[in-house]
N, C-alpha and C positions, 0 to 999 in steps of 0.2 A: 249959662250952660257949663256944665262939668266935663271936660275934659277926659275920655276913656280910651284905654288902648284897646284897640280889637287885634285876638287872634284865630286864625283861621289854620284849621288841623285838617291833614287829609282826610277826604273822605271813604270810605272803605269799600270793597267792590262788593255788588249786588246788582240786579237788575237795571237799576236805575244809574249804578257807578260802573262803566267798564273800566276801571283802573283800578289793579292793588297795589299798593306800595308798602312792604316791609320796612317799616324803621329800623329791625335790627340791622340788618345789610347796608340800607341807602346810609350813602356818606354827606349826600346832600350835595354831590357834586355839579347838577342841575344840566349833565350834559341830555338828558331828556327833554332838559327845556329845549332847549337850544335847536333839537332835532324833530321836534313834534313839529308836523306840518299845519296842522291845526290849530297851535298855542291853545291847547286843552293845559298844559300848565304854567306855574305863574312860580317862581325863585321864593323860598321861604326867607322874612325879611330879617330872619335872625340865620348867619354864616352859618353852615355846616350841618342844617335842618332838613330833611323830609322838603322835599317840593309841594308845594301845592296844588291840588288838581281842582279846578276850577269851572272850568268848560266844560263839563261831563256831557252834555250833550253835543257838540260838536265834535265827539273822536269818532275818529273812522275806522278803528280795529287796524288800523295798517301796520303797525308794528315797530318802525324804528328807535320810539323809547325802549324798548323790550331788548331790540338789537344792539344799541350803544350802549346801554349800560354795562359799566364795565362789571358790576358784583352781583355774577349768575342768580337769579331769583330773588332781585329786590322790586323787578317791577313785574306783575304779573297781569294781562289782560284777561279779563271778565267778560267772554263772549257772551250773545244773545243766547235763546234757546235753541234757537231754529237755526244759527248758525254750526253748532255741537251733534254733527251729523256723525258720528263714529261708524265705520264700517272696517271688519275683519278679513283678512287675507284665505283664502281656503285654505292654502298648499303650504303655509308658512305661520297663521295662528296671530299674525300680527295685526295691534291693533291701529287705524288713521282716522284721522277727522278733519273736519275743514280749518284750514287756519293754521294747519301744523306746518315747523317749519324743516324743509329739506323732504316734502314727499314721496312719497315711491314714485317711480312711472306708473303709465297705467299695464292695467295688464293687458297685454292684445295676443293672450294666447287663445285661441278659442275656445271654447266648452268640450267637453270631451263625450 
């Protein structure tokens, strides 16, 4: 038997990936790893590489890879369909959806 190194590349986000990760941005600092409650990823085994995201079935959408990273929009979560619930403000034009972070309150003015 021959002797072959295997490499494993991130996988890119789609239905089946909820995790995007930007190479350009990621330093490879791996504090994602570190904070994912899940261990959805795993240290690329060459220093200073893209993480590897592994466990794509076991993320929970929860967000703290998202949160630690320190270089805004290297990791981006891939919600489900049905979790991409947008709804508009009347009185102010603005747009929320599920999962966004820092939400409004709700409105409890009444209907007019």
């Amino acid at each position: 038997m021959s002797e072959e190194n295997v490499y494993l590349s991130p996988n890119p986000a789609s239905a089946a990936r909820p995790i995007a990760i930007d190479p350009e941005k990621c330093t490879g600092c791996n504090l994602c790893v570190n904070v994912c409650p899940a261990d959805v990823f795993v240290p690329n085994p060459e220093a200073g590489r893209v993480p590897l995201v592994l466990f794509v079935d076991e993320c929970w959408y929860c967000g703290p890879c998202v949160d630690e990273c320190p270089h805004a929009g290297a990791i981006r979560l891939n919600y489900p369909v049905m979790w991409r619930v947008p709804w508009k403000r009347k009185e102010t034009g603005q747009h929320y959806w599920v999962g966004m972070k820092n939400p409004p309150p709700p409105n409890d003015t009444p209907p007019a």
